[in-house]
C-alpha positions in Angstrom: 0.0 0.0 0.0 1.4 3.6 -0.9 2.0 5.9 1.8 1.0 9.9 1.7 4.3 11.3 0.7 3.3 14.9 2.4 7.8 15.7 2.6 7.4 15.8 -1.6 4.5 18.3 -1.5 6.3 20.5 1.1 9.4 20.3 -0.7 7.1 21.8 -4.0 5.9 24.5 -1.9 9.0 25.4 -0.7 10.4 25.9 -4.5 8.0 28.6 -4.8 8.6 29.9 -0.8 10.3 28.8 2.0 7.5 27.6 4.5 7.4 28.1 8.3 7.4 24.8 10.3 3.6 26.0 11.2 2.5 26.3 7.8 3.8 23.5 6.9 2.1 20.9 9.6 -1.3 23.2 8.7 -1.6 22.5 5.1 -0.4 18.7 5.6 -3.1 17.9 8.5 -5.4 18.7 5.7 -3.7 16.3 2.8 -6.0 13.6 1.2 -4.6 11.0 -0.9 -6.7 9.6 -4.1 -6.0 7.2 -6.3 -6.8 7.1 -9.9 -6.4 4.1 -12.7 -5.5 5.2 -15.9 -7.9 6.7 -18.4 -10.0 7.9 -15.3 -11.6 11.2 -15.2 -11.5 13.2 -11.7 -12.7 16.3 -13.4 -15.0 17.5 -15.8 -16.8 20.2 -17.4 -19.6 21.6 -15.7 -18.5 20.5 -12.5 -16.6 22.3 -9.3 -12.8 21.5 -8.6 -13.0 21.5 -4.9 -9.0 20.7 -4.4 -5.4 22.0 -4.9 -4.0 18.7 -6.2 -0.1 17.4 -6.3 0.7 14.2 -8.4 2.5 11.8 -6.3 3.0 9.0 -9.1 1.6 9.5 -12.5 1.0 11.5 -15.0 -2.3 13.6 -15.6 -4.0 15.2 -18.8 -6.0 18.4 -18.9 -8.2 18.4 -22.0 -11.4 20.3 -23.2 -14.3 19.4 -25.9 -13.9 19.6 -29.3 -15.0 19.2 -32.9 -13.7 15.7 -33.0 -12.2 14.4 -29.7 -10.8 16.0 -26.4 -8.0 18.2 -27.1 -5.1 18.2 -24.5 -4.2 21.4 -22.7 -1.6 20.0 -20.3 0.1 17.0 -19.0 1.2 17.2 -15.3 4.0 14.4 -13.8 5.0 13.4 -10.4 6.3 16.7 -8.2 3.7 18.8 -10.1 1.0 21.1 -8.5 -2.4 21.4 -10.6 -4.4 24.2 -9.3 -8.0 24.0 -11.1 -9.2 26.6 -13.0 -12.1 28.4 -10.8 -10.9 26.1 -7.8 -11.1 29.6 -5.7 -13.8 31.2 -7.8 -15.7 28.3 -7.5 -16.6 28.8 -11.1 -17.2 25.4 -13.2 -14.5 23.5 -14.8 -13.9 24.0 -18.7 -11.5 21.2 -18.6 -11.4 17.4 -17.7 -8.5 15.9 -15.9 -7.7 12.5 -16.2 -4.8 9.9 -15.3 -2.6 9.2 -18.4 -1.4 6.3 -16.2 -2.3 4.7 -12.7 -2.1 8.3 -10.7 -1.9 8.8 -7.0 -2.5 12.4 -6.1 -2.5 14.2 -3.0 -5.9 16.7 -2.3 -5.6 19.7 -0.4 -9.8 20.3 0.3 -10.6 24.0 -1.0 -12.1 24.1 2.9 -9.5 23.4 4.2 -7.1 25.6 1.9 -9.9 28.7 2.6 -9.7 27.6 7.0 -5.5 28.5 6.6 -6.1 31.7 4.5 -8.3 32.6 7.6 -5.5 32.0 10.0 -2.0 32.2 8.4 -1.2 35.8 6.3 2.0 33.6 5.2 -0.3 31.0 3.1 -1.6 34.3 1.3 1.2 35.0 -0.4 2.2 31.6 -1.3 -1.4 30.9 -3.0 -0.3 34.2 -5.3 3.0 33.0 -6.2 1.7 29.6 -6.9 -1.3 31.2 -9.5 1.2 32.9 -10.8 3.2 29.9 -11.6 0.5 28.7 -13.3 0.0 31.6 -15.3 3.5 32.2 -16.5 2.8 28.0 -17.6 -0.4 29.1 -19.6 2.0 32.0 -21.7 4.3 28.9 -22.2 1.8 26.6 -23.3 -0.1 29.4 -25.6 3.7 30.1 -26.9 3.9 26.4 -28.4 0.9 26.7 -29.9 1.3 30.0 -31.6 4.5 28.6 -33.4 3.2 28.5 -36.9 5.1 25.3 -38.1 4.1 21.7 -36.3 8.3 20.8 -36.1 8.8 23.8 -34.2 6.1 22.6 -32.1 7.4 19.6 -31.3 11.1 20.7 -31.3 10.2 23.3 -28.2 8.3 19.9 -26.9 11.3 18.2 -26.8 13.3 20.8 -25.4 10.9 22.4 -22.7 9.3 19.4 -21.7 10.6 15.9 -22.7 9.2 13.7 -20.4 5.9 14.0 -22.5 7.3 12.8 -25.7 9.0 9.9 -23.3 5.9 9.2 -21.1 2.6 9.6 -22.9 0.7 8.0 -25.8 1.5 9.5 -29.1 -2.1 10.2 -30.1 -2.5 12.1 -26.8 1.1 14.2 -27.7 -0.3 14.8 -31.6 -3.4 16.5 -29.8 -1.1 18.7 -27.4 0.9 20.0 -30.7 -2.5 20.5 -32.6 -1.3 18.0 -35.4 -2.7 14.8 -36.7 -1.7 11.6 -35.6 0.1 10.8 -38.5 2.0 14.2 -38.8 2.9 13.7 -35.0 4.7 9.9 -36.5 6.7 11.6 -39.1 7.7 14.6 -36.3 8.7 11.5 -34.3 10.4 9.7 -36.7 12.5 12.5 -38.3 10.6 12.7 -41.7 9.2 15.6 -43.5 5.7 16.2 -43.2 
């Protein structure tokens, strides 16, 4: 049975600022662990994220409607924070997460996140720096897909973020870069497309 690894999440917080020993044993008295197998939806549209989640194991896929299939926003890995859209809004998701692979995340309740605020000024600012990190990965992702040409696309992939081309179906990587499945092979593969 996998334990809670609650040292990894406060070693992610503490990338974006150092955390008092206080803090700290706040936010991980309110730490939930889920499971998730892979392929399996903990999100979708229409419905209310109620948690700050950090992936343990796994990887995770944010994806929205359309024309055809689900197109991917975003693939998370092990060590990474997902705040939801509208998680302190408490506007509906847009999106769906879902496990690329068996997942095991760690939940910090949107309650519990709002009974800290309430108590610790110090959490305040680290909830700003941590939107802001996921901001400044929103101009990153909208960078890729302003690139006009599908090889720079999945040359910056490979630079910027690897472990996708290393880790993740191809289909689901060929919806990321906005390409067809077949253009995503001949990326791949080194061809001209």
């Amino acid at each position: 049975m996998m334990m809670m690894n609650t040292s990894a999440f406060i070693q992610r917080l503490n990338q974006t600022k150092a955390l008092s020993l206080k803090l700290s044993n706040l936010l991980i008295d309110g730490m939930r662990m889920n499971r998730f197998e892979t392929n399996e939806i903990f999100l979708s549209p229409g419905n209310y994220a109620s948690a700050l989640y950090f992936i343990q194991t796994g990887l995770v896929r944010g994806s929205i409607e359309a024309s055809a299939d689900k197109m991917t926003t975003w693939f998370k890995k092990e060590g990474d924070l997902i705040i939801p859209a509208g998680l302190f809004n408490q506007h509906p998701s847009e999106e769906y997460f879902n496990a690329v692979i068996k997942t095991t995340v760690l939940q910090l309740p949107l309650k519990h996140i709002n009974q800290v605020l309430e108590t610790t000024p110090e959490f305040r600012e680290l909830i700003i720096l941590l939107l802001l990190e996921s901001l400044a990965e929103g101009q990153q992702r909208e960078k890729l897909l302003r690139m006009p040409a599908a090889k720079d696309r999945y040359n910056y992939l490979a630079k910027h973020e690897d472990y996708i081309l290393k880790r993740v179906p191809h289909y689901l990587i060929a919806s990321y870069l906005n390409v067809t499945k077949e253009t995503f092979s001949r990326l791949h593969k080194g061809l001209s497309y």
